[in-house]
N, C-alpha and C positions, 0 to 999 in steps of 0.2 A: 380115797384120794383121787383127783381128776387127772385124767391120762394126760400126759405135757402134752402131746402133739397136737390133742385138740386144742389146749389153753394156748400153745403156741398160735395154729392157726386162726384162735379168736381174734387173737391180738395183733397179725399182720392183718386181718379180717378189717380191725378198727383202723389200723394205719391208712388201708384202702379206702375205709369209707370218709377218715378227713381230708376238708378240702378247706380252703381259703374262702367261707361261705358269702358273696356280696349282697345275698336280699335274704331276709329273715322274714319269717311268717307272723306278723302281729297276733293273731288269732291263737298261737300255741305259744304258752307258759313253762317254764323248766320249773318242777314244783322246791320247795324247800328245802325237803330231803334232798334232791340230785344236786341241787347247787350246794348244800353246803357240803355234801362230798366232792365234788370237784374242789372246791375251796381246800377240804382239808389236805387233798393233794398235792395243793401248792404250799401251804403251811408245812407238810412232811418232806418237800423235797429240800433234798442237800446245799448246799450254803460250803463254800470256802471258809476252812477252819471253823464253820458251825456259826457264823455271827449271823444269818440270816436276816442281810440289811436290806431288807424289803418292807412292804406294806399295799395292800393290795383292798383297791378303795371300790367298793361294790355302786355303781352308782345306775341309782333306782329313780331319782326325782327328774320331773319330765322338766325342771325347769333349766336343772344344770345338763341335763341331757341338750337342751336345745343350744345353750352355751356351749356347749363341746363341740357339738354337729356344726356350728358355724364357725370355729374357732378350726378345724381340722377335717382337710378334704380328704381325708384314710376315711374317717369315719360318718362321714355326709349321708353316705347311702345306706347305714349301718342303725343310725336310732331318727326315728326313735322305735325302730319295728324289732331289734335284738330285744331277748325275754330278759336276760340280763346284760351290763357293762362293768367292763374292770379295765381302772388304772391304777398299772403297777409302778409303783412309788420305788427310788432306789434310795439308799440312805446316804448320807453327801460325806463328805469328806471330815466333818465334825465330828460323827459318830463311828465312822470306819478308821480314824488312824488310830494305830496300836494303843496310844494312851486314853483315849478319848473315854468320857465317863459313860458311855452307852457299851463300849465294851466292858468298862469294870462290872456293870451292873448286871450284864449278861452272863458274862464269865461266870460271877457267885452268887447271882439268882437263881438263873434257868437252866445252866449248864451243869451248875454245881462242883465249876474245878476247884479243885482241891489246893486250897489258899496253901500252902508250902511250895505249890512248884507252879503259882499264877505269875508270878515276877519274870521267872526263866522265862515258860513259855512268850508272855507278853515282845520279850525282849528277844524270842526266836520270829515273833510276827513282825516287830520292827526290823528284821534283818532282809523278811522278805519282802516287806515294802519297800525298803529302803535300797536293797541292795538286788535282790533277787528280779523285782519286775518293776522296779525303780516308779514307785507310785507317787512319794512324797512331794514331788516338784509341782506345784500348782495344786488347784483343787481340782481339774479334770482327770486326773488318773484315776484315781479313788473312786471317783463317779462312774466311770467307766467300768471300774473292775465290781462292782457292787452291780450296775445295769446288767453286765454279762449274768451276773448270777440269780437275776429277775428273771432274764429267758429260759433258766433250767426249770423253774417252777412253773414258767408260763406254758413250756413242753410239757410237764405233766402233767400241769391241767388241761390242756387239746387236746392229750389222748384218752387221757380219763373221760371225759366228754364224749368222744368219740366211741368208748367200748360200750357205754350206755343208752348211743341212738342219739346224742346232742349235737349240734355243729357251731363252729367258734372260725373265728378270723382276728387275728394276729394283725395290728393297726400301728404302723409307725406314721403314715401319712398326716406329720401335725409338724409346727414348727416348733422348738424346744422352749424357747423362749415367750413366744406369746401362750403355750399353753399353761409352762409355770407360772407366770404373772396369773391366765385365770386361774388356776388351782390357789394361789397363793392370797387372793382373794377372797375364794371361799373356806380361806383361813385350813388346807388341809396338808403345807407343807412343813407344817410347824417352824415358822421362823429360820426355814433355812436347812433343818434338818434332817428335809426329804426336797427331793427332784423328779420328773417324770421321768419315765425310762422306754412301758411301752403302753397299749392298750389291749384289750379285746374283747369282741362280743360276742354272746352266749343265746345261740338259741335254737331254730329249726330251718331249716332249708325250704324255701317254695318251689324249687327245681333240682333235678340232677344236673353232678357238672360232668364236664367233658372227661373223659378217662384220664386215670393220672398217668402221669409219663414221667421219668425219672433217666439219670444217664444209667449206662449198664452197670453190673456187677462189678466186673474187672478193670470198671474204668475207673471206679469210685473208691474201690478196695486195693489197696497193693499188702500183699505180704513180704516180709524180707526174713 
């Protein structure tokens, strides 16, 4: 077994080495394998109550590439020299309320609960939409609380990344609306189904950046 302290240490090791990368090296490729490990890391991360209303669109074609880059000043300076790009897709309000048939089919597809106590539960999730963090009013809550649960995936894939030598940058720099219209275009929100949430590109660094800085310990931490 590998001694924690050094696994630990790797692992603040990776923390240290990501940074928010702005120029990417055209010339170096993240090969197959390391991308779709990274990927699988965002596929394994956690999802509230398990619905994991994400989708996360690997975009490789230089032509939607240059649509993006012009449609979103986050990402301008980002492609088309990142080895790869991901937009992370959140699933909308049709798929994420309690009744919706994208949960039914998840539930007793993929999840495999156990059709005797799916009613109950369903009707414990509509308690917490409803009542608990009061999601149901409009279609922007919904959307919101499905985005938040894009960024826990998109955290493990930057550090995944990062424990294996890759560097990525985290892109919200686009406007919501002109970006869904292009996605919506190129036919990959499926009618409504999905919404954009965030970006990021994947690939190598042509420079060191400036040492990371962070507030203190005890400023960031309280215990009670």
């Amino acid at each position: 077994m590998r001694n924690k302290e050094e696994l630990k240490q790797e692992i603040l090791d990776a923390f240290h080495f990501r940074h928010a990368t702005k120029e990417f090296d055209p010339n170096k490729k993240i090969s197959d394998e390391d991308f779709r490990f990274i990927l699988e890391t965002g596929r394994l991360s956690p999802s509230s109550f398990g619905f994991e209303p994400w989708r996360f669109v690997v975009v490789q074609s230089s032509e939607l590439r240059e649509k993006i880059k012009n449609h979103s000043w986050g990402a301008f300076s980002k492609l088309p020299d990142a080895s790869h790009f991901v937009i992370f897709l959140a699933r909308t309000k049709r798929d994420t309320q309690y009744n919706s048939d994208y949960l039914q089919d998840h539930l007793k597809n993929v999840t495999k609960f156990p059709e005797e106590h799916l009613e109950k539960f369903l009707q414990r999730v509509e308690e917490f939409q409803r009542d608990d963090f009061k999601l149901l009013d409009g279609d922007r809550p919904l959307y919101d609380w499905a985005c938040k649960q894009t960024y826990v995936a998109l955290a493990n894939m930057m550090t995944a990344a990062a424990q294996i030598g890759i560097d990525s940058c985290p892109i919200e720099g686009f406007n919501i609306d002109t970006m869904n219209q292009l996605l919506d275009e190129e036919g990959l929100l499926e009618d409504g189904h999905f919404s954009i949430s965030v970006m990021a590109a994947f690939g190598y660094r042509t420079k060191d950046p400036r040492p990371k800085t962070r507030r203190p310990f005890d400023d960031v931490v309280k215990w009670v």
